[in-house]
C-alpha positions in Angstrom: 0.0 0.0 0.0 1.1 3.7 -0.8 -0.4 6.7 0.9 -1.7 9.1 -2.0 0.3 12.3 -2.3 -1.8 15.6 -2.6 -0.2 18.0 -5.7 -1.5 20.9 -7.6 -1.5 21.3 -11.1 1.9 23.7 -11.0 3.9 21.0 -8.6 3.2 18.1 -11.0 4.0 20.2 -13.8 7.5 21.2 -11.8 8.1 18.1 -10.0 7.8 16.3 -14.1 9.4 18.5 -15.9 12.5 18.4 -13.0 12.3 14.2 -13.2 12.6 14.9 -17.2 15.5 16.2 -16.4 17.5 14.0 -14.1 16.5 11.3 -17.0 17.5 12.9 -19.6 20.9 13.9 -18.1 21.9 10.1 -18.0 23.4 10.6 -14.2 24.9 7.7 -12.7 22.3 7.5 -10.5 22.0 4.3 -8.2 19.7 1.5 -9.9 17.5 2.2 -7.1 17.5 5.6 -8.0 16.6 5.2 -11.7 13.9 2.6 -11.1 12.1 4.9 -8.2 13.0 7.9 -10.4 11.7 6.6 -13.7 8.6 5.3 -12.0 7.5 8.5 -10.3 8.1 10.3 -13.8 5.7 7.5 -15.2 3.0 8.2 -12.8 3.2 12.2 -13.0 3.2 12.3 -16.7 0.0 11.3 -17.1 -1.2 14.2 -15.1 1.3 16.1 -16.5 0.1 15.6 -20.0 -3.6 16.3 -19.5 -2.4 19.6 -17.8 -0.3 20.2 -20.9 -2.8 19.6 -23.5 -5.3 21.5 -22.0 -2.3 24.9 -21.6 -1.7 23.6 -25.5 -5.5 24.4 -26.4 -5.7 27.8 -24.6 -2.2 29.2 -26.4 -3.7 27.5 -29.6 -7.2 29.4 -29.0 -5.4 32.7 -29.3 -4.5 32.0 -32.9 -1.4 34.3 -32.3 2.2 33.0 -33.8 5.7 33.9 -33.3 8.4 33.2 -35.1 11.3 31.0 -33.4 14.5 29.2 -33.9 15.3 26.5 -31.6 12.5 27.2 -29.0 13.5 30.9 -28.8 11.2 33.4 -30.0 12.6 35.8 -32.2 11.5 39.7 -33.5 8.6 39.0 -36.1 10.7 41.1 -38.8 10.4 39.8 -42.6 14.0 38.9 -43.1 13.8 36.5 -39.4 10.0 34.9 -41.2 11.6 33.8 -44.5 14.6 32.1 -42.6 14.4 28.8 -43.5 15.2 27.2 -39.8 12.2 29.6 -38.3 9.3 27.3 -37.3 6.2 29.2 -36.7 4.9 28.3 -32.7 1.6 29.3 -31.0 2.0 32.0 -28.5 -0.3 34.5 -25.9 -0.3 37.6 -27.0 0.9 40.5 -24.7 -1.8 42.4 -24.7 -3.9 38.4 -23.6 -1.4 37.9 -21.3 -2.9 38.5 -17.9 -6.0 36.7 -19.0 -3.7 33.7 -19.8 -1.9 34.1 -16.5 -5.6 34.3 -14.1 -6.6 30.9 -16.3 -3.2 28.9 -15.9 -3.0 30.0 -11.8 -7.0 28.9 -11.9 -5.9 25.3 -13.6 -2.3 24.5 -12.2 -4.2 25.2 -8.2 -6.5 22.3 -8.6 -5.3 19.2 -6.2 -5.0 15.9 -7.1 -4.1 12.8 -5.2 -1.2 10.9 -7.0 0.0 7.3 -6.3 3.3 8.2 -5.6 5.6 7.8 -2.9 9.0 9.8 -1.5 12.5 8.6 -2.7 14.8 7.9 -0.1 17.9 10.5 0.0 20.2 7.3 -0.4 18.9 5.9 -3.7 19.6 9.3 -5.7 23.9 9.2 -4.7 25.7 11.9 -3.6 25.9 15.0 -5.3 24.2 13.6 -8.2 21.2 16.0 -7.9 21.2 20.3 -7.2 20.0 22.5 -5.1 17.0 23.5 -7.4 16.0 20.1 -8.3 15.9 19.4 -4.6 14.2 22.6 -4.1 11.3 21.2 -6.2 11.2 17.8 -5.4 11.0 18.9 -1.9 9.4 16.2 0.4 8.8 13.8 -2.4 12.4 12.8 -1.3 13.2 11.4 2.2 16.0 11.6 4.3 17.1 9.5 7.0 
């Protein structure tokens, strides 16, 4: 039996997004550490996703595009839209920016219980993981 963890929206978005990391990075984590790692990963990103999706639609909705290379937006001038590596990607507009904002914190606050349970400090090495990621992952990691 696992207790159920209570998470908004916003900590399973950061707490995913921070696992994504540590996977992709390829540390030498302890084979502990990878399996409980990989598994709470697994179970988040299904939340994760939904959440996702749903901030997909909204940004879609506004039917406003930016030019950008490589995930960074860049000035909308005609020389930058005819490059040939510029991919065109959905985006809030400035002036539909606070009304994106009010909707996201409305979304990312609604709780959910998750089947997840904390990683002990010992199955993620030593030094393997920063100050920030343990920042976000918080107590979903257990010391002694």
């Amino acid at each position: 039996y696992r207790p159920m963890i209570r998470m908004t929206g916003q900590r399973i978005f950061d707490v995913t997004q921070t696992l994504a990391g540590i996977i992709n990075d390829k540390r030498k984590l302890p084979s502990k550490g990878v399996y409980r790692v990989t598994k709470m990963h697994r179970t988040l990103f299904v939340e994760f996703t939904t959440l996702n999706d749903e901030r997909s639609k909204k940004i879609e909705s506004y039917e406003h595009k930016v030019p950008t290379v490589g995930g960074v937006i860049l000035p909308s001038t005609e020389e930058n839209l005819c490059r040939a590596d510029v991919f065109m990607q959905s985006a809030v507009p400035d002036d539909k920016m606070p009304e994106f904002v009010a909707w996201w914190k409305e979304i990312a606050s609604v709780e959910s219980d998750v089947n997840i349970e904390a990683i002990p400090l010992d199955q993620l090495g030593e030094g393997l993981i920063t100050y920030a990621e343990f920042a976000v992952l918080d107590d979903l990691v257990k010391g002694d």
